[in-house]
VOGU-627560 format. One record per residue (C-alpha): residue in three letters; x, y, z. Coordinates in nm, 2 decimals. Layout:
N
<site><rest>ALA</rest><u>X</u><v>Y</v><w>Z</w></site>
...
REM end
This chain:
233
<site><rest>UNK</rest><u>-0.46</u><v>-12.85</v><w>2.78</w></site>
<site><rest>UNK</rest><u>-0.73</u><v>-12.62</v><w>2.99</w></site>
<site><rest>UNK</rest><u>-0.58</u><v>-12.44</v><w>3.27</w></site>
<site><rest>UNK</rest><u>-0.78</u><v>-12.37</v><w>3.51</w></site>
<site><rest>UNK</rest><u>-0.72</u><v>-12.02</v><w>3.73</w></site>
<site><rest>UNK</rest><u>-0.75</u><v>-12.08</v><w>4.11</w></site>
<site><rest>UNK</rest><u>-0.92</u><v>-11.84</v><w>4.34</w></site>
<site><rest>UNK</rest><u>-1.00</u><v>-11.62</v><w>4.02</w></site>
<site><rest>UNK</rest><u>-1.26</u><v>-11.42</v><w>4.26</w></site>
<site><rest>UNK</rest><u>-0.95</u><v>-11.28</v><w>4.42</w></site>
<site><rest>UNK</rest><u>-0.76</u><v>-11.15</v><w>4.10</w></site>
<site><rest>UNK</rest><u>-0.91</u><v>-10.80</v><w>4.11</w></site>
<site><rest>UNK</rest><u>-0.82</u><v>-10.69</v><w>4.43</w></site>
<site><rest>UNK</rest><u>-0.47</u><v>-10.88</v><w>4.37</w></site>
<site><rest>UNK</rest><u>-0.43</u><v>-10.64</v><w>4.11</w></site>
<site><rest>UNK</rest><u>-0.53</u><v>-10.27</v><w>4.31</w></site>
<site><rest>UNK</rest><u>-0.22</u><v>-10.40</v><w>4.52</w></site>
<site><rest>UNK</rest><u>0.05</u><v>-10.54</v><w>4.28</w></site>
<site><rest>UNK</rest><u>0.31</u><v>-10.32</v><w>4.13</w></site>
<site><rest>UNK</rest><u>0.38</u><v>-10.54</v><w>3.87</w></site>
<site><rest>UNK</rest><u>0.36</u><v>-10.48</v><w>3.49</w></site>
<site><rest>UNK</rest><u>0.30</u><v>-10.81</v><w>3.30</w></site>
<site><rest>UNK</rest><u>0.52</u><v>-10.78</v><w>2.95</w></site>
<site><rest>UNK</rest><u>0.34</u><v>-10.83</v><w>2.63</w></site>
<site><rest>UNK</rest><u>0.40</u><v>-11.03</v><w>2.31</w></site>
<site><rest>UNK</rest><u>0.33</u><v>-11.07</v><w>1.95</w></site>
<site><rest>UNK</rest><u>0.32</u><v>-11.46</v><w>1.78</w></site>
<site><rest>UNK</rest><u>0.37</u><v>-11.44</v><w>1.39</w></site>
<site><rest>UNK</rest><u>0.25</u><v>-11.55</v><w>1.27</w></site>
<site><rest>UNK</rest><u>0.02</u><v>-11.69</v><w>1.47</w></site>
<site><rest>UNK</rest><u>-0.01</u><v>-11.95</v><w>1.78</w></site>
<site><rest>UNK</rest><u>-0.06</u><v>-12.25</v><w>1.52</w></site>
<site><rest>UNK</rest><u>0.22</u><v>-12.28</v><w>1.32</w></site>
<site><rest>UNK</rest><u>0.12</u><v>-12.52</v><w>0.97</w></site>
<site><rest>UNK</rest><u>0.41</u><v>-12.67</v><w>0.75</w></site>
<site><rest>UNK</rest><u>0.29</u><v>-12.87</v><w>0.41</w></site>
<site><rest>UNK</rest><u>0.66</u><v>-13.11</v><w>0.32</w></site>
<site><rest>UNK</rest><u>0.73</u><v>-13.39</v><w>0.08</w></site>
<site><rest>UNK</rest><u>0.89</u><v>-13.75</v><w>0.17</w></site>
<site><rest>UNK</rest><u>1.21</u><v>-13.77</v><w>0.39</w></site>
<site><rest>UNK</rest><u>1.23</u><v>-13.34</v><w>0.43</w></site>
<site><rest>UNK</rest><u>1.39</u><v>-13.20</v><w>0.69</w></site>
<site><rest>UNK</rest><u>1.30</u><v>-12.84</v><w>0.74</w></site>
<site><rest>UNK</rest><u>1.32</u><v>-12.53</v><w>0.96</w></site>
<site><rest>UNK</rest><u>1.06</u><v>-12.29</v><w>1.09</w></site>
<site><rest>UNK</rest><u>0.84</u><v>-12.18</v><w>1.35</w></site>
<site><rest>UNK</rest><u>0.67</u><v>-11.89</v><w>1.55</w></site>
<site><rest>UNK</rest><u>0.80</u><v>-11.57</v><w>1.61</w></site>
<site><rest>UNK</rest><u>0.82</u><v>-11.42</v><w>1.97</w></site>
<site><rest>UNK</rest><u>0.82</u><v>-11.03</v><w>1.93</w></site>
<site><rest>UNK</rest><u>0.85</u><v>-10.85</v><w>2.28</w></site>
<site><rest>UNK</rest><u>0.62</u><v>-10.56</v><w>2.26</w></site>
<site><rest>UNK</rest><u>0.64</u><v>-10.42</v><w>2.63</w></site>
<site><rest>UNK</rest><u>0.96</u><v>-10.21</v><w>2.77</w></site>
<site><rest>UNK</rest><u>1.10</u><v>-10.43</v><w>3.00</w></site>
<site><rest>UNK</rest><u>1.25</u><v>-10.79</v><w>2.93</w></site>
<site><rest>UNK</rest><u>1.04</u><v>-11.10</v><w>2.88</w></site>
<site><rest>UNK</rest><u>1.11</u><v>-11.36</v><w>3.05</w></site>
<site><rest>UNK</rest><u>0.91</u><v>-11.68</v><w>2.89</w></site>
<site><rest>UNK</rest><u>0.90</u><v>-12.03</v><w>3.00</w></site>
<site><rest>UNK</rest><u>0.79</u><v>-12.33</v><w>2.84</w></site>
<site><rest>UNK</rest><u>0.58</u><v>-12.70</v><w>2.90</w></site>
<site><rest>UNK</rest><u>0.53</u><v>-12.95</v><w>2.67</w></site>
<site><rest>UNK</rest><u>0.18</u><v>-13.09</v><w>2.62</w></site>
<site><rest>UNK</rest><u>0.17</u><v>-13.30</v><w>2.34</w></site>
<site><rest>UNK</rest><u>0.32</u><v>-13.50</v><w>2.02</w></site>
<site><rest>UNK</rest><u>0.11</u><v>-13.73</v><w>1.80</w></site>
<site><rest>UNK</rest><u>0.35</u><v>-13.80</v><w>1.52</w></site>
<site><rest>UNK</rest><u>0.30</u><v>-14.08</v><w>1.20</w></site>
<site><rest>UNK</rest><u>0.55</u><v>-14.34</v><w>1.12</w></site>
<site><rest>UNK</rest><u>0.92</u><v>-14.19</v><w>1.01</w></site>
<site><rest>UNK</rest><u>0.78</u><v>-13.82</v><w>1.12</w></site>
<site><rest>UNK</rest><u>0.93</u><v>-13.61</v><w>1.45</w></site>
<site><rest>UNK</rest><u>1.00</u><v>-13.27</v><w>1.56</w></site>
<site><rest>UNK</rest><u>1.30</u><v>-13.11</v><w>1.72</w></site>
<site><rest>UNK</rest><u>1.26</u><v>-12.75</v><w>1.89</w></site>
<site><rest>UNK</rest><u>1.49</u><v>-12.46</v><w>1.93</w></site>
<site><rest>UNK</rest><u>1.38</u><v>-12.18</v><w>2.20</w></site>
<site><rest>UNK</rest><u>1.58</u><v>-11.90</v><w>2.09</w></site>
<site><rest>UNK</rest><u>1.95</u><v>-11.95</v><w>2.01</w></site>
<site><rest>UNK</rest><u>1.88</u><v>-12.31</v><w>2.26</w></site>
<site><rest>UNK</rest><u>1.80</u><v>-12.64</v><w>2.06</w></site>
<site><rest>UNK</rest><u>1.73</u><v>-12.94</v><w>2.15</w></site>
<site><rest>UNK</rest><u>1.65</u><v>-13.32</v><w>2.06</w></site>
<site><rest>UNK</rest><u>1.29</u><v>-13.39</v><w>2.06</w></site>
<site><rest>UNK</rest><u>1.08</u><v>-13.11</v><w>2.29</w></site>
<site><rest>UNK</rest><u>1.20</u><v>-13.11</v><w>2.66</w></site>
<site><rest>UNK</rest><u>0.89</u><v>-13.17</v><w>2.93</w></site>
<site><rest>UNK</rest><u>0.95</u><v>-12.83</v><w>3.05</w></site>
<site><rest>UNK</rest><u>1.24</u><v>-12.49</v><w>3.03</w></site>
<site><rest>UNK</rest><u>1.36</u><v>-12.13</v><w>3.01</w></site>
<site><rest>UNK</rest><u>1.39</u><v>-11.91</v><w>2.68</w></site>
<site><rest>UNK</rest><u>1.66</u><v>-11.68</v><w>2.68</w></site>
<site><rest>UNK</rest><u>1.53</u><v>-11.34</v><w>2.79</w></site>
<site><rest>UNK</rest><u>1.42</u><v>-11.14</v><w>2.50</w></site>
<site><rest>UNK</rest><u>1.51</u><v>-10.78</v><w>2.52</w></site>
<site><rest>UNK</rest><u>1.24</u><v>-10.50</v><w>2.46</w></site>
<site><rest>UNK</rest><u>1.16</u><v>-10.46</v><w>2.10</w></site>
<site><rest>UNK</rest><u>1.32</u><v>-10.77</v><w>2.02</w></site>
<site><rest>UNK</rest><u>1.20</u><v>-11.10</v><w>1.89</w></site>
<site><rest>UNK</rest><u>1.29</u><v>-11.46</v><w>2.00</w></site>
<site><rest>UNK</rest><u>1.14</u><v>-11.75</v><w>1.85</w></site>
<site><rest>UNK</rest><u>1.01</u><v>-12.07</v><w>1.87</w></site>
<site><rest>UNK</rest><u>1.08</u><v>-12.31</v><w>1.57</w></site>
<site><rest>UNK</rest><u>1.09</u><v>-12.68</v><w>1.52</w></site>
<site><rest>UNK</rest><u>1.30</u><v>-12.90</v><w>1.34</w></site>
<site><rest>UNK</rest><u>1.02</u><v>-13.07</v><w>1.09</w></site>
<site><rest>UNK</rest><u>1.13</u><v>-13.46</v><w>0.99</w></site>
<site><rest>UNK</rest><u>0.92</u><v>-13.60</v><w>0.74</w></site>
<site><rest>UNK</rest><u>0.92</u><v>-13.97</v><w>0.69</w></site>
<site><rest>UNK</rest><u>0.74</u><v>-14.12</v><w>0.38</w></site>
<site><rest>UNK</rest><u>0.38</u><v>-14.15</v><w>0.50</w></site>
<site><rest>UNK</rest><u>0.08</u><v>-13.92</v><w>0.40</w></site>
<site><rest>UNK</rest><u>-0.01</u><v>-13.77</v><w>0.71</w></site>
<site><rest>UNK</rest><u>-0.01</u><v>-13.50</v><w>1.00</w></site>
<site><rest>UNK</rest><u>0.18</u><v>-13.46</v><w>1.26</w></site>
<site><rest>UNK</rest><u>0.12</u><v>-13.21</v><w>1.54</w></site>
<site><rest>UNK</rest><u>0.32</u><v>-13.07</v><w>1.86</w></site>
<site><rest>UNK</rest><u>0.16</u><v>-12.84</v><w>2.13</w></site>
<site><rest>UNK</rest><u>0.38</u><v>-12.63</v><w>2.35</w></site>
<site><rest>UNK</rest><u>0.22</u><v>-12.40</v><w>2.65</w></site>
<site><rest>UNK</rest><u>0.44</u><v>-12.08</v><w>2.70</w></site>
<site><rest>UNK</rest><u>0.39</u><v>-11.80</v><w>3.00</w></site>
<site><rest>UNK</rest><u>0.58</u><v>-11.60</v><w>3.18</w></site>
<site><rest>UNK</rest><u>0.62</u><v>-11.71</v><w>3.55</w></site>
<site><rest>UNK</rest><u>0.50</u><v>-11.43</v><w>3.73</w></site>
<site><rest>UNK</rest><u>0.19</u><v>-11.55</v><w>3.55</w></site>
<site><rest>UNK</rest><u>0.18</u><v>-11.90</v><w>3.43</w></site>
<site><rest>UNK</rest><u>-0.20</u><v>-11.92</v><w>3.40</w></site>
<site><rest>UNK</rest><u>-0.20</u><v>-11.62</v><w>3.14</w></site>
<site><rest>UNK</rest><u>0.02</u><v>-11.83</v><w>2.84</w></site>
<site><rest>UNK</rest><u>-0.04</u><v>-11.96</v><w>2.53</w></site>
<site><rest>UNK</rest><u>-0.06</u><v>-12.32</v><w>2.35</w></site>
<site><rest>UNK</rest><u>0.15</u><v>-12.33</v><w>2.06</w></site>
<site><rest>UNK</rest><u>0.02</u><v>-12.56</v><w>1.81</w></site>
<site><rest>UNK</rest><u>0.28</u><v>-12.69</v><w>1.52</w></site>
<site><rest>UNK</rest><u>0.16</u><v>-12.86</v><w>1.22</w></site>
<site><rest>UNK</rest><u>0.37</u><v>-13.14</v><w>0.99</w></site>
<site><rest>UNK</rest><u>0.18</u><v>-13.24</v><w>0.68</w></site>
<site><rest>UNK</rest><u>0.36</u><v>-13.48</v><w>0.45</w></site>
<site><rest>UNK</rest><u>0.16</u><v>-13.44</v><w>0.11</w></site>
<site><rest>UNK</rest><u>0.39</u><v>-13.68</v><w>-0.06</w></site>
<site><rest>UNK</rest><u>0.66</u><v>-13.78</v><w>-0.27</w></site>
<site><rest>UNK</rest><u>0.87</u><v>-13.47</v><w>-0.41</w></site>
<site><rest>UNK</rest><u>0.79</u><v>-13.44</v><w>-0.82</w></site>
<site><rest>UNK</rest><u>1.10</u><v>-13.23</v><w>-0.87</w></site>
<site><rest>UNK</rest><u>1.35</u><v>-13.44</v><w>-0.70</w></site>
<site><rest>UNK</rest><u>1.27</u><v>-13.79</v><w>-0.74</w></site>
<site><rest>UNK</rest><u>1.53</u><v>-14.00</v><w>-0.54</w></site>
<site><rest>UNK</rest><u>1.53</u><v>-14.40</v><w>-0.36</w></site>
<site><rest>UNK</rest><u>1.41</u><v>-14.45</v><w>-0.04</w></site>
<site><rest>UNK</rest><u>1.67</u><v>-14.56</v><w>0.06</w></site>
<site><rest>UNK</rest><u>2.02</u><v>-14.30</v><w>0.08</w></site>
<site><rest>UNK</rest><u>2.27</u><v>-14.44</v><w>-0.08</w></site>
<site><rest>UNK</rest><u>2.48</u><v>-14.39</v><w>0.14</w></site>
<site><rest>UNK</rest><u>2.58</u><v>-14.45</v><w>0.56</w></site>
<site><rest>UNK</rest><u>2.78</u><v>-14.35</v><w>0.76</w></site>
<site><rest>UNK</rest><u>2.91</u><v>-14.41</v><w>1.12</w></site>
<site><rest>UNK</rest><u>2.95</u><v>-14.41</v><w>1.42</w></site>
<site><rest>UNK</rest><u>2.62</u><v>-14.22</v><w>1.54</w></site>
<site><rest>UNK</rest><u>2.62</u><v>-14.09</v><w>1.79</w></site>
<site><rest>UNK</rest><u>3.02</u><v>-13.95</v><w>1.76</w></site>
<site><rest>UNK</rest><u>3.28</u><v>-13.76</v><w>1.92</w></site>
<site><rest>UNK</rest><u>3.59</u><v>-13.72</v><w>1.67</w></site>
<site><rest>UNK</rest><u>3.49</u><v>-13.86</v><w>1.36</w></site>
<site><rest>UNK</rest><u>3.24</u><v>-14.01</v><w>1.10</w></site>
<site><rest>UNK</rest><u>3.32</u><v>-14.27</v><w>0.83</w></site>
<site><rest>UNK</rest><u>3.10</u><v>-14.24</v><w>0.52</w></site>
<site><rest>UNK</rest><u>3.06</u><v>-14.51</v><w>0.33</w></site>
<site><rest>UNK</rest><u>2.89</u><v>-14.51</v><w>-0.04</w></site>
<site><rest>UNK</rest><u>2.84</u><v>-14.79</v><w>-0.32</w></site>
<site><rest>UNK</rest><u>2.80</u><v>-14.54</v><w>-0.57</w></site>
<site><rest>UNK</rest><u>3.07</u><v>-14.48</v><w>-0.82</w></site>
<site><rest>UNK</rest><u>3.03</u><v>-14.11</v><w>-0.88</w></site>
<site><rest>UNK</rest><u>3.13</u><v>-13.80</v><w>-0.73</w></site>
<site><rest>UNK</rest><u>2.98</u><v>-13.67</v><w>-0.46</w></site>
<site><rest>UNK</rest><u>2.97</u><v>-13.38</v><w>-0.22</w></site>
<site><rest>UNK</rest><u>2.90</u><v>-13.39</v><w>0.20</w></site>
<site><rest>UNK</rest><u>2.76</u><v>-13.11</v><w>0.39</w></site>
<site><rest>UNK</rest><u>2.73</u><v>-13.06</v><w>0.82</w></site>
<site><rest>UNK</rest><u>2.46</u><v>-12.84</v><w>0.92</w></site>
<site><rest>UNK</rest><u>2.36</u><v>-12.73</v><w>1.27</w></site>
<site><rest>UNK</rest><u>2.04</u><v>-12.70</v><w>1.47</w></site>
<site><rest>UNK</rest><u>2.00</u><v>-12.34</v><w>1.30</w></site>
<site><rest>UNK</rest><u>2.05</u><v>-12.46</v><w>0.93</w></site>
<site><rest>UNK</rest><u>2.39</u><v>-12.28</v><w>0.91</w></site>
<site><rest>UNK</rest><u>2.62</u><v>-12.51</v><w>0.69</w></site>
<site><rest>UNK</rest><u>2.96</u><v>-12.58</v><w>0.95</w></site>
<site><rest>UNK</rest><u>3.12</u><v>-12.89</v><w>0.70</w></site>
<site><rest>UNK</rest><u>3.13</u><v>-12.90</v><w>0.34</w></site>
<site><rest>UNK</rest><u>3.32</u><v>-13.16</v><w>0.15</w></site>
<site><rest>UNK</rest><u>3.29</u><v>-13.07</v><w>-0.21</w></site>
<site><rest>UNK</rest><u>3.35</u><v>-13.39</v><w>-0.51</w></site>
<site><rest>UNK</rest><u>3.41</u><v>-13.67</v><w>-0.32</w></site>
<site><rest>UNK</rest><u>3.44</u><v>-14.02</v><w>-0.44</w></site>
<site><rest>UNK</rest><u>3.44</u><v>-14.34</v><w>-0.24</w></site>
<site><rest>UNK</rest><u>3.40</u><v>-14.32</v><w>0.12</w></site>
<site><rest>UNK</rest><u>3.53</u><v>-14.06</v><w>0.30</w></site>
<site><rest>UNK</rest><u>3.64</u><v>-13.95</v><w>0.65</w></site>
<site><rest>UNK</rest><u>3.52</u><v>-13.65</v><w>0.82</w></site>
<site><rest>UNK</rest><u>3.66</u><v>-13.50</v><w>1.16</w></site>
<site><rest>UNK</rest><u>3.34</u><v>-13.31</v><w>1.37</w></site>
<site><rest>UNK</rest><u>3.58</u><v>-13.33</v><w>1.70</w></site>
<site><rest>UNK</rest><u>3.58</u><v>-12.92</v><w>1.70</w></site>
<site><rest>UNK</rest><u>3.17</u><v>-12.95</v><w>1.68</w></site>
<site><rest>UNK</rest><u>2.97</u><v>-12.91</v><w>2.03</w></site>
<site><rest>UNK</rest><u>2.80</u><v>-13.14</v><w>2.18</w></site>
<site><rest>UNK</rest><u>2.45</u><v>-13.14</v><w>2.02</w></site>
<site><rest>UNK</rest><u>2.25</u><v>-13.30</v><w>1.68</w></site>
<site><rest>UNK</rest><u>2.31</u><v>-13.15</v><w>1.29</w></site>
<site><rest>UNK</rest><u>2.23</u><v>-13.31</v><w>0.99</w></site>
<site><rest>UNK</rest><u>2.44</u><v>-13.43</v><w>0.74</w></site>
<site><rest>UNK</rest><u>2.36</u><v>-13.37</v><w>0.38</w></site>
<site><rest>UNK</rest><u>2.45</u><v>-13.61</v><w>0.10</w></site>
<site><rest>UNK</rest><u>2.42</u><v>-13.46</v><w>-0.27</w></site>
<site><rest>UNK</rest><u>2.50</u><v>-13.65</v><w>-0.58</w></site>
<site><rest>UNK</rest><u>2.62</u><v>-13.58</v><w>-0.92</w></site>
<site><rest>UNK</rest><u>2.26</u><v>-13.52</v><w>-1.03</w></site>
<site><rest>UNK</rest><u>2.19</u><v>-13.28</v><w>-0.75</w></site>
<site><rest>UNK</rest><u>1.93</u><v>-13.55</v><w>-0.50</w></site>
<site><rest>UNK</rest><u>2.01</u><v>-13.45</v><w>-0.17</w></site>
<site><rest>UNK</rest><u>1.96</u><v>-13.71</v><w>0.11</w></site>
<site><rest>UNK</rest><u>1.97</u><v>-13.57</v><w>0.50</w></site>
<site><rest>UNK</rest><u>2.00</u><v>-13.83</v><w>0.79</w></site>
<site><rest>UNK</rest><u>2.08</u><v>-13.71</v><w>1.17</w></site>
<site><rest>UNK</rest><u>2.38</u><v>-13.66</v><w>1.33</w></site>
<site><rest>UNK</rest><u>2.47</u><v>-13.65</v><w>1.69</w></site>
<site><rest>UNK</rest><u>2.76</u><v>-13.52</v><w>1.82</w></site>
<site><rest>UNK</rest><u>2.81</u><v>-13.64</v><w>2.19</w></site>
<site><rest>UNK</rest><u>3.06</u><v>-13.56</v><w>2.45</w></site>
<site><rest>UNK</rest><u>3.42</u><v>-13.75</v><w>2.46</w></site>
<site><rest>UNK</rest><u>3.45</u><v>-14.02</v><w>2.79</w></site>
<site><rest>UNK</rest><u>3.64</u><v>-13.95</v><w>3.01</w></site>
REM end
């Protein structure tokens, strides 16, 4: 995306009459942001926002771009506030002076060879001309060689999206153990050696997407999506 600055002849002498100080910031580690995966990953990373002025930054974001291959997607998180898929346009949390924020994607690989990219343009609203493109990177080399594990989990579970519950339901005949993660990769739910399907309550969750985490006696873990929606009223 180019930006183009309007009456850029004026900006000068707007300046020799504005009090304001812009605040500055690092990106680390840089404004493109590459990530190299296997098959059917889901991973967590991103830039780093460091406030280097001394006054709060205020940042805001606008999505420009996605161009994903088959069974690939990202997810972003603006600071402590995630989201499914990248919103057309919204607020970070103010970062404090000194402090970092960060922006990081959710990285879902499916199982092509390929590259995905995303491109987010942040600023700071007193000037939105003055931002930077954010450029994020999924390449999907392949099949894992340590972990070798079907295409297909084996196992589902439902409903999805839910409010109070998910059923888990497995044809293997083997123990098992079930983990609940959230949009920060914190682990919330953990079922250890289960066998047979299972029942797990989320109704204490927020509203919002984790992943769920499947692991089998010999150690393949499987992830699928969860979304946790809002009870009807």
């Amino acid at each position: 995306m180019i930006k183009i600055l309007k009456n850029s002849l004026l900006i000068p002498l707007a300046f020799l009459f504005s009090n304001t100080t812009l605040a500055q910031y690092s990106l680390k580690p840089s404004a493109t942001f590459i990530h190299n995966t296997f098959y059917d990953a889901l991973d967590y990373d991103g830039i780093i926002i460091k406030n280097e002025s001394s006054a709060d930054l205020n940042l805001e974001w606008e999505f420009i771009s996605m161009d994903t291959i088959s069974g690939c997607n990202f997810d972003m998180c603006a600071s402590s506030e995630c989201y499914i898929g990248i919103p057309a346009f919204g607020s970070f949390p103010a970062i404090a002076a000194g402090d970092t924020g960060f922006l990081f994607m959710h990285f879902w690989a499916g199982n092509v060879i390929g590259t995905s990219t995303a491109k987010v343009y942040i600023y700071e609203p007193s000037n939105p001309d003055n931002g930077d493109t954010l450029t994020f990177v999924l390449n999907v080399t392949g099949p894992n060689s340590i972990k070798k594990h079907d295409k297909e989990p084996p196992f589902y579970f439902y409903p999805n999206p839910a409010t109070d519950f998910i059923n888990i339901d497995t044809p293997l005949n083997q123990k098992y153990s079930v983990s609940v993660f959230n949009a920060l990769g914190q682990r919330i739910i953990h079922k250890p050696a289960q066998t047979g399907n299972s029942l797990i309550s989320i109704e204490h969750l927020e509203q919002g997407y984790y992943f769920l985490a499947f692991e089998d006696e010999n150690n393949n873990i499987y992830t699928q999506k969860l979304i946790k929606s809002s009870r009807k009223n």
